[in-house]
Every structure is written in C-alpha cells, then in structure tokens.
N, C-alpha and C positions, 0 to 999 in steps of 0.2 A: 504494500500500500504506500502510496503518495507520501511524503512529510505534510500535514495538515496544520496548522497554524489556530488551535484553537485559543489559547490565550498566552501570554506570556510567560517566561518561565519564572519572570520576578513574583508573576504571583502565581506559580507554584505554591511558595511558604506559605499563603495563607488559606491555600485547598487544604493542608490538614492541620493545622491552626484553628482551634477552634474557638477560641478569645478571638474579642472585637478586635484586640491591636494587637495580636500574639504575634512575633519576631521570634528568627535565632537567637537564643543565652549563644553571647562570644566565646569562642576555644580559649580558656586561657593558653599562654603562654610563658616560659619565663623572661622575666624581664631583663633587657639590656641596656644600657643606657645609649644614648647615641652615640657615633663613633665618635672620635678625637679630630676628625681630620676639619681642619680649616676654624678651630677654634678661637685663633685669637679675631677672627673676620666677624665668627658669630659669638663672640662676648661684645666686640666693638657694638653691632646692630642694637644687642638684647639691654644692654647699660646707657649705651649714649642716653644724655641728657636735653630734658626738654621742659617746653613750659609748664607749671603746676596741673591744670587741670587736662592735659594730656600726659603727664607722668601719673596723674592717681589714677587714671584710667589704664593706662598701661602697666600698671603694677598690681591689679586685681588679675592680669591676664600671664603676668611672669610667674605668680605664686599657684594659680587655676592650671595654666597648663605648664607644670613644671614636670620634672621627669618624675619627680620625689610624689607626684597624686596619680603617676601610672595609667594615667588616660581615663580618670573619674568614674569608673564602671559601676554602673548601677546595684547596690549590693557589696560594694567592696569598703573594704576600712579605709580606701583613699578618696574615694564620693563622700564617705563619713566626715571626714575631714573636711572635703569643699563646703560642705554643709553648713559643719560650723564655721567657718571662716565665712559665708555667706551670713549668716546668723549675726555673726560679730559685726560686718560691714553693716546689716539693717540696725544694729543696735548703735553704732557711730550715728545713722544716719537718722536718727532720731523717731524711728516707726516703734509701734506697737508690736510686741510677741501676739502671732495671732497661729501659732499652732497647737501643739497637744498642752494639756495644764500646765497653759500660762508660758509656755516657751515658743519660737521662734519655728522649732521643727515640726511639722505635721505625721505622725508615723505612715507609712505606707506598706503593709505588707504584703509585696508582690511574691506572687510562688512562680517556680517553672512548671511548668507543666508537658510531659511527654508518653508518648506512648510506653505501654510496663510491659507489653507484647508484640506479637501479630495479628491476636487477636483472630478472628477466623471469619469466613463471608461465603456464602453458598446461593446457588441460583436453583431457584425450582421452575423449569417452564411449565407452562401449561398441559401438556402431557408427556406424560414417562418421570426418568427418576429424575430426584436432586442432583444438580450438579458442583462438587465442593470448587470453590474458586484455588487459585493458587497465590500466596503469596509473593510479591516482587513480579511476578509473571503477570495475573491478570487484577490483584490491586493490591493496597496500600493501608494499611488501616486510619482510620485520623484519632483526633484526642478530645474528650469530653471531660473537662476542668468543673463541669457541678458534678457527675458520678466517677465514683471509680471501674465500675462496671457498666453498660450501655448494653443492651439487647434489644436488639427489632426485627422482626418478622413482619413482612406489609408486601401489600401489591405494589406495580412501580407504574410513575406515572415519567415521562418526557415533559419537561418544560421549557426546552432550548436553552435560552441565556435565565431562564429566571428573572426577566425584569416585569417591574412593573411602573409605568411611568403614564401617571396622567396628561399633563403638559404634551407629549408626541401620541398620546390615545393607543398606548402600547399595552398588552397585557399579554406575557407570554402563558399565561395561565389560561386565557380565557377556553370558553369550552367543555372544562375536565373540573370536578369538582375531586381534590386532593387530599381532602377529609384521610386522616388513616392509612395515606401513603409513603413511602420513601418516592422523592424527587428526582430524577436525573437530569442533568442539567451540562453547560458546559462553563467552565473561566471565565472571566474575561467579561468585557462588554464589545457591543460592537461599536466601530470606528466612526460608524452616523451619526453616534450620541456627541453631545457636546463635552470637551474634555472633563471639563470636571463631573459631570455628568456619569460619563465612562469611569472616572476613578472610582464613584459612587457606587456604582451599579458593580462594578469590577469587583469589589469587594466581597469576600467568601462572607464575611457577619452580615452584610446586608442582603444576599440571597437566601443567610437561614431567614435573618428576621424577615423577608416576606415568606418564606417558605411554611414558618411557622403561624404566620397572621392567617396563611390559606387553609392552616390545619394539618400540615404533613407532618410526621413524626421522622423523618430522618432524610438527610442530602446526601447523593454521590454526585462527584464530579467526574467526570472524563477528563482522561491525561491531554495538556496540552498539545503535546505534540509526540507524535509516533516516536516510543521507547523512553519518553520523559521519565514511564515509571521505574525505568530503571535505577533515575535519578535519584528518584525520591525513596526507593525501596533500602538506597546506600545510605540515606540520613534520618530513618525513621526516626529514629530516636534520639532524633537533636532536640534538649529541651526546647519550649518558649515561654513566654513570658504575660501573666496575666495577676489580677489582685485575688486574694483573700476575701471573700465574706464574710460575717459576724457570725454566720452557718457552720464557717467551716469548710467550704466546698468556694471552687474559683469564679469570680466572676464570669458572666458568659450571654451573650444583649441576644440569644436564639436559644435560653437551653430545651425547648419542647422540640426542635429540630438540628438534632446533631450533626453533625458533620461525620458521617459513617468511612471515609475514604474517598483514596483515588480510583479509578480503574481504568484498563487499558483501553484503547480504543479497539483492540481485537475483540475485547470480552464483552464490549458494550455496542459490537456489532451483531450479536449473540440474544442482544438481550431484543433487538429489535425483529428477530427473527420471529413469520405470522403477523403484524403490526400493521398498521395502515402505510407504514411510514416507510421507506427504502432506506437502507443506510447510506447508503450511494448518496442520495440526496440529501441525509444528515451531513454529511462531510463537504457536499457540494455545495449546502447552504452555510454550515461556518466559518466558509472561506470570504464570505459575500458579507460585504457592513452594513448591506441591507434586506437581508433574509430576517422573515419573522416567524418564525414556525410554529406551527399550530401544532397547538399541547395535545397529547395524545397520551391513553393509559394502554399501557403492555401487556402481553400476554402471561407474566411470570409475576411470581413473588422473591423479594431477596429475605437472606437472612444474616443480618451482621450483628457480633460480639464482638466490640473493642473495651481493652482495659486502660485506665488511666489512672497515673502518680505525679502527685506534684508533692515539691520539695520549698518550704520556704526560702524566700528573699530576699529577708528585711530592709530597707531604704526608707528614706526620707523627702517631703518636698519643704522647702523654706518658705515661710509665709512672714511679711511683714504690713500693718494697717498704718497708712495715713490719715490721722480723722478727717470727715469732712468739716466745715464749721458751719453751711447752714442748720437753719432747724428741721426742713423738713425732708433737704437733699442728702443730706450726714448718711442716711439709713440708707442709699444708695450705694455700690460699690460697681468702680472702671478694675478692674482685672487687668496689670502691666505681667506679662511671664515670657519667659526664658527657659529652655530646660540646662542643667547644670551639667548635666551628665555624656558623656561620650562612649568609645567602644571601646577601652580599657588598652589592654595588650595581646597582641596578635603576630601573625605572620612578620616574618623579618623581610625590613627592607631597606637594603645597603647595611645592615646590620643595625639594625635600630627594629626592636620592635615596642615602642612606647607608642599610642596612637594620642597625642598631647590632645589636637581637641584643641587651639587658640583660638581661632576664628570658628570653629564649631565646637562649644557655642560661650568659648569662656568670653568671647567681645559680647556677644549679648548679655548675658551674665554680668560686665561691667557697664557696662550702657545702661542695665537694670538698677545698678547702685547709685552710678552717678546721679542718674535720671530722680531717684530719692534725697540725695543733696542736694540739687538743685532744686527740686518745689520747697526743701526743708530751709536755702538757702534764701529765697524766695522772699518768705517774710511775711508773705500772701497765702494762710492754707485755700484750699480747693474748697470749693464749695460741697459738690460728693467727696465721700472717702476712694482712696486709692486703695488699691492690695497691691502689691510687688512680690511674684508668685516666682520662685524658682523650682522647677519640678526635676524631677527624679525619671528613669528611665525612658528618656522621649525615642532613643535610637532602639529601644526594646518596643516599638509601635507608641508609641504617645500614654504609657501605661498610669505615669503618674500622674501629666493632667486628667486623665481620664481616672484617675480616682479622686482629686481634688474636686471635677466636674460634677462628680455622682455624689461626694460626700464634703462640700465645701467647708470653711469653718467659718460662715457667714449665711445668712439665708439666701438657700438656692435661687429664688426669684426677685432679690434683692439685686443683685450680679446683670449690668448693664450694656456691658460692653465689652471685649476681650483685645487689647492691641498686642500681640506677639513677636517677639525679637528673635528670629532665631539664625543663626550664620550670615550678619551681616558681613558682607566682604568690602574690608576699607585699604586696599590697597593702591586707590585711585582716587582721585578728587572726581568724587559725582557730582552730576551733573543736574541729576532728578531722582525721584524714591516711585518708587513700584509696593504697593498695598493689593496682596492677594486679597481676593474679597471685597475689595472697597465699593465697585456697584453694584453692590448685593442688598445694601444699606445705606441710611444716612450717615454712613462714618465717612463715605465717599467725598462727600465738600469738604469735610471736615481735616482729612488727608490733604487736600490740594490747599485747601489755607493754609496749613500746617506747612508746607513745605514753602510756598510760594513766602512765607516769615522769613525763612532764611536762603533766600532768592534761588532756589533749585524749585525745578518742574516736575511735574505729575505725568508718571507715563501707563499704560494698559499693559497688563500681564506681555511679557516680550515671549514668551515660551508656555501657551495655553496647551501645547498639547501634553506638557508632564503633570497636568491635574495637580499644583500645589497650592491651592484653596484645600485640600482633604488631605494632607501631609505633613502638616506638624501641629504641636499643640493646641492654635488657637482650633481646630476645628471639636475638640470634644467639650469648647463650647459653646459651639454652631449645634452640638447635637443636644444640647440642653437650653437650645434657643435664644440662645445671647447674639447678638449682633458682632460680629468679629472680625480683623483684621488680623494678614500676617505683613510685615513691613521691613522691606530692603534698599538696601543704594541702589538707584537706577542702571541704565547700562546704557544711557546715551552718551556720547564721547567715546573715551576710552574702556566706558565701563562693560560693555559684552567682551572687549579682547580681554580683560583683568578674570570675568569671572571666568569665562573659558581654561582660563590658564587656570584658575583655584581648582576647578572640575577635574581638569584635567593630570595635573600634579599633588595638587595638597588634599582635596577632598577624602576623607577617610582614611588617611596613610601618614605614616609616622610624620612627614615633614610638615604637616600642620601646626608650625610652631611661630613661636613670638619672633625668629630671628631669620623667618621663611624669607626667601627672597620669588617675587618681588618684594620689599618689606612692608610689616602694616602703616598704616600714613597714619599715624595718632591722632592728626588735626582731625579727618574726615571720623575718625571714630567721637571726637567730641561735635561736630555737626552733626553725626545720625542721633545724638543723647536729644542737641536741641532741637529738633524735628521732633522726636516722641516725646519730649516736654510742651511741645506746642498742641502735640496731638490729643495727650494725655490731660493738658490743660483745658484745651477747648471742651472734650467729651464731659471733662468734671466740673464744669462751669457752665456747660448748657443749659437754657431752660427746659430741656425735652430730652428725654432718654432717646439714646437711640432706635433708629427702628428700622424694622426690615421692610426694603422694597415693596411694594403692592404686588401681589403675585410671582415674588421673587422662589424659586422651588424649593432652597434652604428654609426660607422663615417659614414656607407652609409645610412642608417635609414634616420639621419639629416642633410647626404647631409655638414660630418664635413671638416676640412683643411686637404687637402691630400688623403681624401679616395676616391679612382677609382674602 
C-alpha cells in the first residue's frame, strides 16, 4: 500500500496520550557542563556591562539559565530552585504571596502517566470467530490517567476526522447515533480548516471530548502513516505528563471516552471489511483536505484492555497579587504568565548536554519581574489586580497552567484576561509585536495602542499555518473563557531573518544560552517589559473587561464573557 499521509507524526504523541496536554517526560541524561572552548569570548558576552534596568533584566536570565538549574525541568530540584528565586524576585517586587498557605508557590502535583503493558485488543466480525489483534503489528495500546484498568467491549462506528464544527456546518458524526460505541477515526484535521482551527480539531482530547458528548465509550485512531506503528510500538512506554486529582486518579477533559490505541492501517482495513464504505476510498479520501465522510457503523465489535500507572511529579507554579485599588475593579484579576520551566538535560550536542532555556522562556520569566517593578515602581496601583503567574511544566503540554486554569487561587470567573510571555526573541531591534489571538477579542486595540506607546507597529500572525493561538499557556485560558493573548517581537525588519536563525540553531538545544550569538540585545528585552506594561496597564485600567468577538468560535467554543 501507498505511504498515506493521514496526520502528522508530531501528533502521533498525542494518539496515545490520553491527558488534554500529555507530552514526553524528557530522557534524563547526565549532565555536562558546556565545553571550555572559546571561553574567554563567552564570559566577555555573558558579564559585559550595561545600563541598570537592562543588567536586572539580564541577571534574572544569567542565574535562570545557568548550567548550575540544569535546564529547569519540570519536577527536578533545579525548577525547585527557579521557583524560589522567582518567589524571592515577587517578594522584592512588592506583590502578595498568593499561592499555597500564605506562600508564593502554588503546589502542583503532576504524575507521569504510561502504559504498565500491552494490554490486549481483539476484533470480532460479524460472523465467524474473534480475531486476537497483535501487538506492534496491528496496534498500540494508549493510557487512561482516571483508571488503572480500562475495559471495553462495543460495536465500532467510523467517524473520519471526528470533527465537529458548526461555523463550516460540519458534522463528521452526522447520521450514526454512537451511543455505546468505540469510535474510529483518523489524526489530524484536514488542511480546509483554518489553522488554528486545525490545531483544535487536530487534537487527540478534543476528539475524545466530542466523542464523548456523542456518547461513545472509547476512541481508536488509525496510524498516521503506513508503519508509523512501528514507531510508536518502540516508545510505548514513554511516560507523559498530566495533574493529580483530589480522587487520586489523573486529570483527563474525555474520561467517559478513552483513548483505547493506535492501529494499523492494514488492520483497520479489516475492520471495514462488509461496510458500506471501501477502504480504497477511506485512504483516497484522507488524502483530500476536502473529503467529508459520512459516519458509518461496522460490521464488528472490538474488545480493548489497556492498563495504566502513573508515578508522581511534584512541581510548583509561582503566583504573585498586585492589588487592584478600585472598589469595585480590585475583585477583578488581568493574568501576566510565563512558564518557568524548560526541557532539562538531554542529548549531547558539541558536548554540552544542558538544554539552558535563556530565551525559552527565562527572558519571559524576566520580562515577568520586571514588568512587576515597574507598575510597583509606578507609584500608580492599577485599578484591577494583576496576578504575575509563572507556571510549571508548559514544555510537558501547558500542564501547569492548565492546572492553575482549573484550580486558580482566585475566583475562576473573577480572571479577565490572560497576556502571555513566552520565548520572546530579543536578538534584534523590533520593529512591531505580533499578539497571537488578538482578533479574537477586545484585547486586539488594546495590543496596537500598547505598542504604537512605544513607536513599534502591530502586525497579523506572520506564520498562521503553525496554529500558535492553541500552543502555549495563555490558551488553557481561552479554555476557561478568559479572553487571551500570547505576545512576541515582530519580524518586520530584521526580525523573520533573527527568529529563523533562533529556530533554527538555539530553539530546544543546549546553545540556548545568555552568551548565544547572535547575542540577546538587553535594550529590546526592556522595550518588550514596556509594551506589556502598556498592555497590562490598559486591560487593568479599562472601564470594561474584556470581551470576546461576537461570534468569535473561541469565546463561543467555551461559552467565554460576552460571546453570543
């Protein structure tokens, strides 16, 4: 058979992922420090001296990504450390402890979560006997973080991609009432959708949660691409990463529809066999970005037993309160967050395996501090309160906002806004700021004033088709209907050739460091502080919470403030 291009292999990891934001737990490694070579070049970069408020900024990011925090790994005693030293910088900067009793840090107890087996999966057609599946060959198991055990017996229904999307009058369900079945489905969304759209839909949690709204009791996927499973049969058992409930059992936004595995496309041409449907034409249609398949129920029933163990892994996110000083705005909170955390230590390269993490995301990280000096410095509190939220495991899938999101330390519908800092890249004098999400909402003018203060321009997402409106923090909460921005340096000028070259050299690789060349431009890191002090000020100063678009598909999606 053909190579078939059913979805990508990035989101392979989260077909058996069965947590909203479930990632690979990183391979340790042991740690080595960077090499020696060209030292006295990179102590000149990392010490030279410079003005006050671009040296305190630049020394939040020398101590954050030093070799000595090991690349802040979510879970590790050197994230513990940034913690505190994040903890200490909000207590400089004159905010309120607003985490666990009375302190600064918010517990977070995230588990891993992995398969404890292979678990087993059998096909009974319609007539003659059962047919046991093979593991690695014709599937894969996935992991279910609320049981340790998962058993389902059910008829199977086909639902293509599993979307369902009012706004393009999509319904890959329509037809087939799914009550009581396992789902089959494929990856991926198709390429018609609008990107962020596609990222949505793409999403393994967002096909159980509609899978499970329809009533199905469990999800297979079909392998991306002919022998993917092979892939995934080699890594079954790479932890991921999801929260703890007060149950006991792991967070999970679809647990009535689990995610049962992968299976091949041999075996799931098997299952179509008697069907209305040709497989011929299933493969022919997901190759098409605009094929809509009508849902169709099969001739068989499947039977999967997967087991699941998770292992805790305690972390923290840093919470610090600005009060507001109106009377009646105070009780409002603008959400400023950054995630603290990076990908630890890994693979060697050039002999360095410390993954430092400066620009992702210990500049946001300091942009976050400052940003709290500055309104402190001010003299003028805000009229709403600010939070200044550093979170825990955002490269483990966004786990710690998404548990601050769920379990805030403020009232959840008090929370108005979210502006998100994450891997600004300041190795350029920008030109203009880029606001993922900004017209989604009224944060949108809000953004372009904010910038046009300190004479850079407003530009439109430059790269819509990587869906990063649903890619880091601020969106868990977009999923809790807050109105949310994520905000970067522009890339008009010089700035597409600067971040290409971050992309391409430093992006997740040990040379992510303070002393990187190109090097970071400290001025341009205290211009992106006062751009989010403009932005942050305006949102906290408005007479009107923000609000989501009229018919914007986020604000009604989640049901956010203002959307009808």
């Amino acid at each position: 058979m053909a190579k078939t291009r059913f979805a990508s292999a990035a989101a392979l990891s989260l077909v058996l992922a069965l947590p909203a934001t479930a990632q690979t737990a990183p391979t340790p490694a042991p740690a080595a420090p960077a090499p020696a070579v060209d030292s006295g070049a990179r102590n000149a970069v990392t010490n030279a001296a410079l003005p006050p408020a671009e040296a305190a900024m630049k020394a939040h990011v020398m101590f954050l990504a030093s070799d000595a925090m090991k690349g802040r790994d979510a879970g590790s005693p050197e994230y513990d450390i940034a913690a505190q030293y994040v903890a200490s910088q909000f207590y400089a900067a004159g905010l309120r402890p607003m985490g666990d009793d009375g302190s600064y840090l918010q517990k977070v107890p995230l588990i891993t979560v992995k398969a404890k087996d292979q678990g087993s999966l059998s096909y009974q057609p319609a007539k003659g006997a059962a047919v046991p599946m093979t593991f690695g060959k014709d599937y894969v198991p996935g992991t279910n973080p609320s049981k340790p055990a998962t058993k389902v017996d059910a008829p199977l229904a086909f639902v293509g991609f599993g979307i369902v999307e009012p706004g393009s009058k999509r319904d890959d369900y329509a037809g087939v009432d799914v009550k009581g079945k396992i789902v089959l489905l494929f990856g991926g969304a198709p390429e018609s959708l609008h990107p962020e759209l596609r990222a949505h839909f793409g999403s393994a949690a967002t096909k159980r949660a509609i899978a499970m709204a329809k009533g199905a009791v469990g999800v297979l996927t079909i392998e991306p691409t002919v022998g993917m499973i092979n892939v995934a049969a080699a890594g079954y058992q790479r932890p991921r990463v999801t929260w703890e409930k007060k149950d006991g059992t792991g967070f999970d936004p679809a647990p009535g529809a689990p995610g049962l595995g992968l299976i091949s496309q041999a075996f799931a041409q098997t299952l179509f066999a008697g069907s209305k449907l040709a497989w011929a034409d299933v493969v022919k249609g997901a190759a098409s970005a605009e094929t809509r398949f009508k849902a169709t129920v099969l001739p068989g029933r499947i039977s999967a037993a997967i087991n699941t163990e998770w292992t805790p892994l305690p972390s923290s996110n840093v919470v610090g309160l600005l009060p507001g000083s109106d009377p009646k705005l105070k009780d409002e909170y603008v959400v400023l967050s950054a995630h603290l955390d990076h990908v630890g230590v890994g693979r060697a390269v050039n002999g360095d395996t410390i993954y430092n993490g400066a620009e992702d995301n210990a500049v946001g990280i300091a942009s976050l501090i400052e940003e709290a000096k500055k309104f402190k410095a001010s003299g003028t509190p805000p009229k709403r309160s600010i939070l200044f939220l550093a979170v825990t495991a955002e490269e483990k899938g966004l786990v710690g906002a998404e548990y601050f999101a769920n379990n805030p330390t403020v009232p959840q519908a008090a929370m108005v806004a979210d502006v998100n800092l994450d891997m600004p890249i300041i190795t350029y004098k920008f030109e203009d700021v880029i606001a993922f999400g900004a017209d989604r909402s009224t944060l949108g003018p809000i953004v372009r004033k904010a910038a046009a203060s300190i004479g850079v321009g407003f530009s439109p997402d430059p790269m819509p088709e990587q869906g990063l409106f649903t890619r880091s923090d601020h969106y868990r909460f977009v999923q809790q209907g807050v109105p949310s921005v994520f905000l970067w340096p522009g890339q008009a000028g010089p700035g597409k050739a600067a971040v290409d070259d971050f992309f391409k050299n430093h992006y997740h690789k040990p040379s992510d460091e303070v002393w990187q060349m190109p090097a970071l431009d400290w001025s341009q890191g205290v211009r992106f502080v006062d751009v989010n002090y403009a932005i942050a000020r305006e949102i906290a100063d408005g007479a009107e919470r923000p609000k989501w678009n009229k018919g914007d598909f986020f604000g009604l999606l989640y049901n956010g403030y203002g959307a009808k």
